[in-house]
Backbone as numpy.savetxt, mean C-alpha at the origin, in Angstrom:
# Nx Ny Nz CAx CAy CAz Cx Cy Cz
-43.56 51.62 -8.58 -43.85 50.22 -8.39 -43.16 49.36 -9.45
-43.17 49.71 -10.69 -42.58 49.38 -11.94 -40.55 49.15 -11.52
-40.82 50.06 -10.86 -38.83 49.85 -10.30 -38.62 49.38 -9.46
-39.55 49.11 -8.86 -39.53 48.31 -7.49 -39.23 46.40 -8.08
-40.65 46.17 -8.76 -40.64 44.92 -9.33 -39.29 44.79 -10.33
-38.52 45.38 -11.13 -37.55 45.20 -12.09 -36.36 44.87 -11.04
-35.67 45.65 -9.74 -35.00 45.22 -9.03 -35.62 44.06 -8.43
-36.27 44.11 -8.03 -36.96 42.78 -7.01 -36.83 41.33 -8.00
-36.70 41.66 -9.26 -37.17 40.15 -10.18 -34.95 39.99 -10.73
-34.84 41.19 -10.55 -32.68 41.45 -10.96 -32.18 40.70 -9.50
-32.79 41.01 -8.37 -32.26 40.44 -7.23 -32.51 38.39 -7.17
-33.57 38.31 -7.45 -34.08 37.23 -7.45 -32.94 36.03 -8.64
-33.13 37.11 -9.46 -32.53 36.52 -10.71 -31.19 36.05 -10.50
-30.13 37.12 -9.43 -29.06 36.58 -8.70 -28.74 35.82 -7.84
-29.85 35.81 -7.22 -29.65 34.47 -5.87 -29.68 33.32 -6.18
-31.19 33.16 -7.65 -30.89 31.94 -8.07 -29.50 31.40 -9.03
-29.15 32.04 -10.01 -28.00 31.77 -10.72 -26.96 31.46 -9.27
-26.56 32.24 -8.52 -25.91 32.28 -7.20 -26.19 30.58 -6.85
-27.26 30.30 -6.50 -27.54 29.07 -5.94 -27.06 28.05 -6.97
-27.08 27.87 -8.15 -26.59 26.84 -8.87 -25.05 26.88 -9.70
-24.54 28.09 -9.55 -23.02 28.22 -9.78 -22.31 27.44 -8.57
-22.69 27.48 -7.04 -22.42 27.57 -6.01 -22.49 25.70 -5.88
-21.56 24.81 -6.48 -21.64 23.26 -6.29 -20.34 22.67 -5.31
-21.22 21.82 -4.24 -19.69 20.80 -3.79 -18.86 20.80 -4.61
-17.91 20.55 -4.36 -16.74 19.73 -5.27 -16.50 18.82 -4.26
-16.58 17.40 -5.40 -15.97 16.04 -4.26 -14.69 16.08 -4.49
-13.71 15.39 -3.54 -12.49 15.22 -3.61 -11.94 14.50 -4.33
-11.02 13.90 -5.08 -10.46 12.58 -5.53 -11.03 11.70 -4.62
-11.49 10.54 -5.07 -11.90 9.44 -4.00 -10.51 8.53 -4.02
-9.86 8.38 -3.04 -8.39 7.55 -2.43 -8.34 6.26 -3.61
-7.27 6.16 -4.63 -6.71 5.00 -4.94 -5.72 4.41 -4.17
-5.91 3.32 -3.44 -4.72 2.69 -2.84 -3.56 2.02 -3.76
-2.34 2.20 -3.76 -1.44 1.30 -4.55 -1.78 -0.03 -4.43
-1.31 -0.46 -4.96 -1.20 -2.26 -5.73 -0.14 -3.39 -5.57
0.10 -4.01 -4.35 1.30 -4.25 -4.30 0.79 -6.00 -4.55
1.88 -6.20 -4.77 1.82 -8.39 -5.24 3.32 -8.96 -4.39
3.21 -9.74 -3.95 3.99 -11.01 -3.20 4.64 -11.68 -4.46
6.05 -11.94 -4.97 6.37 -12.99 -5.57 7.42 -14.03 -5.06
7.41 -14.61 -5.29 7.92 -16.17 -5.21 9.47 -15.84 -4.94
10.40 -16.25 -3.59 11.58 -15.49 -3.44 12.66 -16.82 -4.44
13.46 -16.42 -4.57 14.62 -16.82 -5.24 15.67 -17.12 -4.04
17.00 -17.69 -4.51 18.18 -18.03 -3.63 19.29 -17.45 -4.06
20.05 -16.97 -3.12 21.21 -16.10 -3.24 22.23 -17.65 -3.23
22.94 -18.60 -4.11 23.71 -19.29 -3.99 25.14 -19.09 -3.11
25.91 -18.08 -3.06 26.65 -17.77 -2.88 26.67 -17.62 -0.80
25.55 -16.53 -0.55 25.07 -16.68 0.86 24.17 -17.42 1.27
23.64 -18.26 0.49 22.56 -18.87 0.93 21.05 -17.98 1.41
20.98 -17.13 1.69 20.01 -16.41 1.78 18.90 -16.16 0.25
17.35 -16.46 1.07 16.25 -16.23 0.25 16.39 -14.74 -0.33
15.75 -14.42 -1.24 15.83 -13.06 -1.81 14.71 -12.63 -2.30
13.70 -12.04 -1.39 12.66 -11.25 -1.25 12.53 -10.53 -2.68
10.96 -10.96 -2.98 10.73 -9.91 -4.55 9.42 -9.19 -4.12
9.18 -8.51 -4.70 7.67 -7.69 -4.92 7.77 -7.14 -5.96
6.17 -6.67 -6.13 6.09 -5.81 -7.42 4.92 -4.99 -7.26
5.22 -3.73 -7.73 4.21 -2.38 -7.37 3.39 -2.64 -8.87
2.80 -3.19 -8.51 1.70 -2.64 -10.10 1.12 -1.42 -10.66
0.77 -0.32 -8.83 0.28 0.73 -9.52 0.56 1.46 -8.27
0.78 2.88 -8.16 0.96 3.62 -7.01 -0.17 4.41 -6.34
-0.89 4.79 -7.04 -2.30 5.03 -6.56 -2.22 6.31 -6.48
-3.11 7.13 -5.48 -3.20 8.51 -4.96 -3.00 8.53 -3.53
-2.07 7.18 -2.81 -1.87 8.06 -1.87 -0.38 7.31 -1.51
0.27 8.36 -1.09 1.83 8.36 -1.11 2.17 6.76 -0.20
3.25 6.18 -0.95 4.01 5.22 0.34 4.98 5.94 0.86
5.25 5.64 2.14 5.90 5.78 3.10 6.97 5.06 3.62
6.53 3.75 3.13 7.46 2.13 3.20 6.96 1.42 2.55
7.51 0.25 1.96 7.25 -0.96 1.36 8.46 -1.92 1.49
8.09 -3.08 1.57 9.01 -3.97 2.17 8.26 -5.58 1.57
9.15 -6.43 2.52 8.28 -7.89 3.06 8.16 -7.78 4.68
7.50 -8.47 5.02 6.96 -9.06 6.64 7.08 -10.53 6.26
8.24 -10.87 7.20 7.99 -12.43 7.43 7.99 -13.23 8.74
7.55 -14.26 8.84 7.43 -14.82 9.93 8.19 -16.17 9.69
9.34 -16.66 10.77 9.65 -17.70 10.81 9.75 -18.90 11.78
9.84 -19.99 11.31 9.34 -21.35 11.95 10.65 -22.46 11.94
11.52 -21.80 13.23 12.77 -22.61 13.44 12.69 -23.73 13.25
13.27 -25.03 13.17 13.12 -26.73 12.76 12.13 -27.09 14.03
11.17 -27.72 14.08 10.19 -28.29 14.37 9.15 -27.92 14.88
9.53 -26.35 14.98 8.18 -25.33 15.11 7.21 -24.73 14.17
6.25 -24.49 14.17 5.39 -23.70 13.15 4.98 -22.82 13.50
4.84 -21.50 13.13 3.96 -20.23 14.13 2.57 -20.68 14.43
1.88 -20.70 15.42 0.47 -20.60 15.33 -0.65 -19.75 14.61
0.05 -18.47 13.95 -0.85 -17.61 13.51 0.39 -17.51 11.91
0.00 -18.12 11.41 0.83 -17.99 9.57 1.17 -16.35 9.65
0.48 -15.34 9.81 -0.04 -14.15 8.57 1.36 -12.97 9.14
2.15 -12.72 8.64 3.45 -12.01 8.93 2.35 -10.38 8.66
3.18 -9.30 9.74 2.69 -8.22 9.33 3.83 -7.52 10.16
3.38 -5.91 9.63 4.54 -5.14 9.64 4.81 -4.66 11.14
4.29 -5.15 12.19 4.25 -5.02 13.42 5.35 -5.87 13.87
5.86 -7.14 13.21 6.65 -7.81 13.63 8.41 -7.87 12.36
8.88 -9.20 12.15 10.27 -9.00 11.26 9.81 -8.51 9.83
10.65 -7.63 9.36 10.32 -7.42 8.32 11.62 -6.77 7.51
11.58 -6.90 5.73 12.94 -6.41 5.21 12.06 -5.27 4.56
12.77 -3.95 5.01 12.59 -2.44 4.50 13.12 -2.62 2.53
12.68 -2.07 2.06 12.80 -1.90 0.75 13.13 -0.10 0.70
14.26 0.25 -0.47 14.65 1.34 -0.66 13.53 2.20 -1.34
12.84 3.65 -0.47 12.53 4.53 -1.19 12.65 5.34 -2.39
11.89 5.68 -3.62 10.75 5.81 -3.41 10.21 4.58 -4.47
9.21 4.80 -3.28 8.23 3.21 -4.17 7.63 3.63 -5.65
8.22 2.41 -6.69 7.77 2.52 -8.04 7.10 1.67 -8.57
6.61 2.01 -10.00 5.94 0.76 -9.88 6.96 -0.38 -10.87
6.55 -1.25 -10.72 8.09 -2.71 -11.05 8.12 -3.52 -10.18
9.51 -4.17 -10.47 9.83 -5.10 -9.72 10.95 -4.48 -8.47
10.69 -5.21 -7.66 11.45 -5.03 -6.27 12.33 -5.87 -5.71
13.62 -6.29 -5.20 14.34 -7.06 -4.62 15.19 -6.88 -3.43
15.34 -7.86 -2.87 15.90 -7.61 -1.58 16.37 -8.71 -0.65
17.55 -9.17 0.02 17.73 -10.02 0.51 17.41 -10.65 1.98
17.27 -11.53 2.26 16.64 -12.04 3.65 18.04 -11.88 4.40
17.19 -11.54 5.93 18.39 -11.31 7.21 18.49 -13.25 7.39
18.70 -13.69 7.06 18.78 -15.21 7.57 19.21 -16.35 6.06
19.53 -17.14 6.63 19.84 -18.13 5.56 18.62 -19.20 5.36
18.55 -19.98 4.26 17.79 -20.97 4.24 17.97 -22.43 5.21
19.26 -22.30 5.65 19.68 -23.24 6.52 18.86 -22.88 7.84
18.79 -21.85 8.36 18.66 -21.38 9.50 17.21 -21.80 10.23
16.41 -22.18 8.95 15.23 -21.97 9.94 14.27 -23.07 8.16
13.36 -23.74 8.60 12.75 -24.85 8.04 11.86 -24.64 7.39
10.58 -23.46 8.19 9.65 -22.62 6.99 9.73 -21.28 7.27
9.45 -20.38 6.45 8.89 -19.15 6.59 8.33 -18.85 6.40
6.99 -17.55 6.56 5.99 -17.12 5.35 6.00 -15.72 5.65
5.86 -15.14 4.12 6.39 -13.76 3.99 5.22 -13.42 2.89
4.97 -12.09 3.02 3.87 -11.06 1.93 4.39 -9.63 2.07
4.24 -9.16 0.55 4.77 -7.72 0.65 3.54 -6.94 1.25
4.21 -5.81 1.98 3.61 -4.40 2.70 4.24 -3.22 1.89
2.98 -2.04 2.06 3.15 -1.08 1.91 2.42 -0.30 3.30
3.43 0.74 3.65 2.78 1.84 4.72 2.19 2.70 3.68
1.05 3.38 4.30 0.81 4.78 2.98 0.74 6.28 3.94
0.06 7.00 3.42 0.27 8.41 3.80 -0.95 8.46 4.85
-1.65 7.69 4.39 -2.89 8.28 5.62 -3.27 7.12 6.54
-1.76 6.30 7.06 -1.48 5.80 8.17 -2.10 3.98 7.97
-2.56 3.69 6.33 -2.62 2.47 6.50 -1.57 1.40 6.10
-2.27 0.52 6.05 -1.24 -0.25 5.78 -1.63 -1.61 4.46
-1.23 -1.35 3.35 -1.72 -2.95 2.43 -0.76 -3.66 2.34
-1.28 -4.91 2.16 -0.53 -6.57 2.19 -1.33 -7.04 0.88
0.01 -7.91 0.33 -0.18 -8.76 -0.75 -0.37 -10.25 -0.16
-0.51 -11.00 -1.11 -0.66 -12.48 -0.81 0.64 -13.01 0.34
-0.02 -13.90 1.34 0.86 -14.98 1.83 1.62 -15.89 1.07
2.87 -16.14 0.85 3.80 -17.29 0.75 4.45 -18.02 1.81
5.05 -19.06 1.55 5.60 -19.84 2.28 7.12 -20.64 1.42
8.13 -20.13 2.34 9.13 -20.13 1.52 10.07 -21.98 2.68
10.58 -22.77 2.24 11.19 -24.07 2.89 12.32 -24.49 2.02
């Protein structure tokens, strides 16, 4: 009986240690990168606006793309919906996304068209998508 109880209390003794070695592990919880909209500049020479951004931080989950989305408003039109997104025009920015400053030139001239409004995008890895602030470039 004496050997009975010494295994019986050795078994016990393992299941519990067993039970509290034995913890979830949570995953990294997702940092999204950090992207910011800045104020475009002029190419004198072509006349074309010149798209900036800036990655502040890259996060934990990969880009895929980063760019601008803009929307434009030929002479006496205005879009009805301001908010440019990556579904519609947009200037691709060269891989791989860092963090800094970013540049890039507009498909169009400043002549061409009266307003625009443009915000940087990033695609990421697990199919979303972030936007920085709206501008409006004239």
């Amino acid at each position: 009986m004496k050997k009975f109880s010494i295994h019986l209390f050795g078994m016990l003794a393992f299941v519990i240690l067993c039970c509290f070695a034995c913890t979830d592990h949570e995953p990294n919880p997702e940092v999204l990168p950090v992207v910011k909209t800045v104020e475009v500049t002029f190419n004198s020479q072509t006349g074309k606006p010149l798209f900036h951004l800036r990655i502040e931080s890259t996060g934990n989950v990969g880009i895929t793309e980063y760019g601008v989305a803009y929307l434009l408003a030929p002479f006496g039109n205005n879009p009805a919906d301001f908010t440019p997104t990556v579904d519609g025009p947009k200037v691709v920015f060269d891989l791989p996304g860092t963090v800094g400053d970013h540049s890039k030139s507009a498909p169009f001239t400043d002549a061409e068209v009266e307003v625009y409004f443009y915000r940087s995008y990033a695609k990421l890895q697990n199919g979303n998508v972030i936007y920085g602030d709206i501008y409006s470039g004239d």
